[in-house]
C-alpha positions in Angstrom: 17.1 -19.3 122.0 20.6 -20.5 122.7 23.4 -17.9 124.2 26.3 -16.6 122.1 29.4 -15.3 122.9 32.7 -13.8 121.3 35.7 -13.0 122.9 38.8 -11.1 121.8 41.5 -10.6 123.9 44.7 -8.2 123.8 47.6 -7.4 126.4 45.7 -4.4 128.2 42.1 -5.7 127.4 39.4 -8.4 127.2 36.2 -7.9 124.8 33.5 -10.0 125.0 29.9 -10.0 123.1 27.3 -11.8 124.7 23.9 -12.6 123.1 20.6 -14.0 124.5 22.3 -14.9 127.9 19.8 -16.4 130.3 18.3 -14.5 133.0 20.7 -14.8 136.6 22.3 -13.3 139.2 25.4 -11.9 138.2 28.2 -10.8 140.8 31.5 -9.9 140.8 34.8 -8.0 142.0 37.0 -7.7 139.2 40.7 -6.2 139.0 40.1 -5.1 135.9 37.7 -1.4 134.7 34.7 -2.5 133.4 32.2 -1.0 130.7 29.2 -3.1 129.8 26.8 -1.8 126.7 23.3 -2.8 126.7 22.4 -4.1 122.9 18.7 -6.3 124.0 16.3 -4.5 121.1 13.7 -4.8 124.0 13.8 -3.0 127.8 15.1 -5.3 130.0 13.9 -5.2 133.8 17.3 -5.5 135.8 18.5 -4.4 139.4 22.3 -3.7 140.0 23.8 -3.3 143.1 27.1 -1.1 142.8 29.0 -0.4 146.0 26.4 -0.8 148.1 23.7 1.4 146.0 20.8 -0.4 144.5 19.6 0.4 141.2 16.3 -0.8 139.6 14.8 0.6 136.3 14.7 -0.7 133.0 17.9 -1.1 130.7 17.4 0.3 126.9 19.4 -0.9 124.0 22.4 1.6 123.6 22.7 2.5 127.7 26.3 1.7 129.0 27.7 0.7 132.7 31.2 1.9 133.8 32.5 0.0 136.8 35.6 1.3 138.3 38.2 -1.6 139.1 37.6 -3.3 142.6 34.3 -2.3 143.3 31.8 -4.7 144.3 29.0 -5.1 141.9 26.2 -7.7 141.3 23.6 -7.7 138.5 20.1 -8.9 137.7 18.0 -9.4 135.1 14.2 -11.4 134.2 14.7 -12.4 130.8 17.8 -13.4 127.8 20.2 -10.5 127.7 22.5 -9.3 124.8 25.5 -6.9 125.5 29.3 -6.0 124.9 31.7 -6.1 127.4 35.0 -4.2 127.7 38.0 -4.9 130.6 40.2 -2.7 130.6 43.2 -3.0 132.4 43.9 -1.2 135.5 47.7 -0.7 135.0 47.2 0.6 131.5 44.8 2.9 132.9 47.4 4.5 135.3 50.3 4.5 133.3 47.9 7.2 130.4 46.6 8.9 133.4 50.2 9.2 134.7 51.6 10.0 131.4 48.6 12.7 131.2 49.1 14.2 134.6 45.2 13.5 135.6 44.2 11.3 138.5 43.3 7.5 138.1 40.3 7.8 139.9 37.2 7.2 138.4 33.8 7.1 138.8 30.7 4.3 138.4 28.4 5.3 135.9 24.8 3.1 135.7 22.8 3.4 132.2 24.5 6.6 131.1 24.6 7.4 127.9 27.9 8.0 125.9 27.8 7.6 122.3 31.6 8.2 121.8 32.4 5.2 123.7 29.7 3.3 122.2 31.3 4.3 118.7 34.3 3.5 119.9 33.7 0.2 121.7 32.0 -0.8 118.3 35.1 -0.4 116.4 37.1 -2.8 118.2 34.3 -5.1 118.1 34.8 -5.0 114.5 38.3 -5.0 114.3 38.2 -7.9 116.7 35.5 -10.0 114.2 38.7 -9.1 111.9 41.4 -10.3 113.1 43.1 -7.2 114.3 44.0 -7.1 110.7 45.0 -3.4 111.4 47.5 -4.3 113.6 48.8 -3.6 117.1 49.3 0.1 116.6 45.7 1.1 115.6 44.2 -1.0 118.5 46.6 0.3 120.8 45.5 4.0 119.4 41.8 2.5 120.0 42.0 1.7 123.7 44.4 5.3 124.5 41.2 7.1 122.8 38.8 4.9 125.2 41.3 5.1 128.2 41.9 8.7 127.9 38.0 9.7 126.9 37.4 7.7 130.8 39.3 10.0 132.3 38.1 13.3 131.1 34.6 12.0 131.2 34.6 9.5 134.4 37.5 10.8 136.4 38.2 13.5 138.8 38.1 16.8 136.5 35.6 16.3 134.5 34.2 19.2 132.3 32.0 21.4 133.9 31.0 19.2 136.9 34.9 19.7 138.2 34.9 19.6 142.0 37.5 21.1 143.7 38.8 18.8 146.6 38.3 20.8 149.8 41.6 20.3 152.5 41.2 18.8 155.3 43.1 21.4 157.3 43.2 25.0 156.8 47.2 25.2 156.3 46.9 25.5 152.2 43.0 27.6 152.6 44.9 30.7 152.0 47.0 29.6 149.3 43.8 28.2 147.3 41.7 31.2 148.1 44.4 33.1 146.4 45.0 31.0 143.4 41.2 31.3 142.6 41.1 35.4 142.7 44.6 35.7 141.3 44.2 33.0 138.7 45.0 35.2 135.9 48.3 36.5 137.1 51.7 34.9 137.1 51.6 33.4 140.7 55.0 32.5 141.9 55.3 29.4 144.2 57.3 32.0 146.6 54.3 33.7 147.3 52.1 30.1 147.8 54.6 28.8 150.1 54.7 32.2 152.0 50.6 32.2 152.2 50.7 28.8 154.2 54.0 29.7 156.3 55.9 26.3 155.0 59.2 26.1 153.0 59.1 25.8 149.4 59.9 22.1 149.1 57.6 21.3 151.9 54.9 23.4 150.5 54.7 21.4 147.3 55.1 17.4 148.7 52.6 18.8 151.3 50.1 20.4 149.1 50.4 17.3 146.4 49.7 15.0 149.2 46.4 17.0 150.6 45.1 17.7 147.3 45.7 15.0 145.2 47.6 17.3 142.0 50.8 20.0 142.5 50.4 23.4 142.9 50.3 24.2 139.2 48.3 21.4 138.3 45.8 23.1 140.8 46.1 26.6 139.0 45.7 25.3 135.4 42.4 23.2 136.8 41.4 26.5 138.0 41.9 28.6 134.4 40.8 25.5 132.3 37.6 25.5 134.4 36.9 29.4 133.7 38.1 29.0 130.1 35.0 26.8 129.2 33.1 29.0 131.0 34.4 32.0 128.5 34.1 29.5 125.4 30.2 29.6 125.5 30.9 33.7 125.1 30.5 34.4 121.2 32.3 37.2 121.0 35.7 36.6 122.6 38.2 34.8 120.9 40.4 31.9 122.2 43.5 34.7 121.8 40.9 37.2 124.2 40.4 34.2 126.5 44.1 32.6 126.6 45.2 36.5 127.7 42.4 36.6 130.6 43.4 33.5 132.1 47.1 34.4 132.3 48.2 32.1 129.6 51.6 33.4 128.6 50.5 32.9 124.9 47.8 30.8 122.7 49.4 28.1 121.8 50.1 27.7 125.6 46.4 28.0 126.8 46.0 25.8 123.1 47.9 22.5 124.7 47.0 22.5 128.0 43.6 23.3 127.3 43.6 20.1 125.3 46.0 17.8 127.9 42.9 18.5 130.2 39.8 17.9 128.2 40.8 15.8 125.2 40.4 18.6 122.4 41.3 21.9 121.6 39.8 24.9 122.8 37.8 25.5 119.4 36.4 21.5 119.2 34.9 22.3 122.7 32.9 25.4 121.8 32.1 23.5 118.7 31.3 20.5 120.3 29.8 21.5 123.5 28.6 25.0 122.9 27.7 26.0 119.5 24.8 23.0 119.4 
């Protein structure tokens, strides 16, 4: 069976769509993100080395692989192999998680599943076979919906796994310890600065360097993290839950719950907790 590919190329991305490619070794450092969609009808045996970690298994039609820009990665497989590919590029990737005030890091993910990005790498697929008859501003709209659903769902806060970064000294331990049991007060960088015994000004260049985020992103990771945690409550309201977090009001607690997570406080107990 002969190979066949399509390509469709933008500013900010390169989409290919590979079918029946011959079984090989595969390796490659790219500058670019990577996600690669398995679409073989048939398991396919296949090992994949990703930063040093091997993984063997079996890839299904429908599983997806997210490799993060500049990270070594080879892959093998036994017989012909059909997926989609999706580059992304890097710059475009910082400049939405800039804009966004998240962190750029992300994270390799090896035959996950992820039907939103399936859905959405499918539509450009199709607007590609057409032409990008749409035009520039819907497939622009297209990759900020992939871009941004990466970095709530691959980054460094995502959802409920969040993992608070732990400092490396203990000059800012008393400072966090008090933003987590105070959390639903109206903390005053004052008091923060005054915890770890630094100036103002150096408090916050020194804390954004150690941490990664500013003080107040650190405090609205903090309340965003309880507040799903108070979604999956029935009987409180997102007005009961914006107050308990310290949320001067619910339109407040309304956009910054969605800045974080990529929808609104109600589409996430819709979405992840009324199932």
């Amino acid at each position: 069976m002969q190979k066949h590919y399509s390509t469709y190329t933008s500013e900010h991305f390169h989409l290919l769509a590979a079918s029946d490619v011959r079984p090989q070794l595969a390796e490659e450092e790219v500058d670019r993100h990577v996600l690669v969609l398995h679409r073989s009808t048939t398991p396919v045996n296949i090992q994949e080395n990703v930063a040093g970690q091997i993984y063997r298994g079996q890839a299904f039609q429908g599983d997806l692989n997210f490799i993060p820009s500049h990270v070594d990665n080879s892959c093998e497989w036994g017989v012909d192999l059909s997926f989609l590919r999706l580059e992304i590029s890097a710059d475009k990737v910082n400049q939405i998680a800039e804009q966004e005030n998240r962190s750029s890091n992300l994270s390799y993910k090896i035959r996950t599943k992820d039907e939103k990005l399936v859905q959405l790498m499918t539509w450009l697929e199709v607007e590609g076979k057409n032409g990008f008859s749409q035009g520039q501003l819907y497939t622009d709209s297209m990759m900020n919906l992939i871009t941004l659903h990466l970095l709530n769902e691959y980054g460094s806060s995502r959802g409920n796994d969040l993992e608070w970064k732990t400092p490396s000294s203990t000059v800012f331990s008393t400072a966090i310890e008090y933003m987590h049991a105070h959390y639903d007060q109206d903390i005053s960088l004052e008091k923060l600065h005054q915890l770890s015994h630094l100036s103002s000004s150096h408090f916050i260049t020194s804390f954004k360097k150690e941490m990664g985020i500013t003080p107040h992103q650190y405090l609205l990771k903090i309340r965003i993290d309880r507040a799903k945690e108070l979604l999956i409550d029935p009987v409180l309201t997102i007005g009961n839950i914006s107050l308990r977090l310290g949320f001067s009001d619910q339109s407040h607690f309304h956009r910054h719950f969605k800045k974080w997570t990529g929808v609104t406080p109600l589409q996430w107990k819709k979405n992840f907790v009324q199932k």
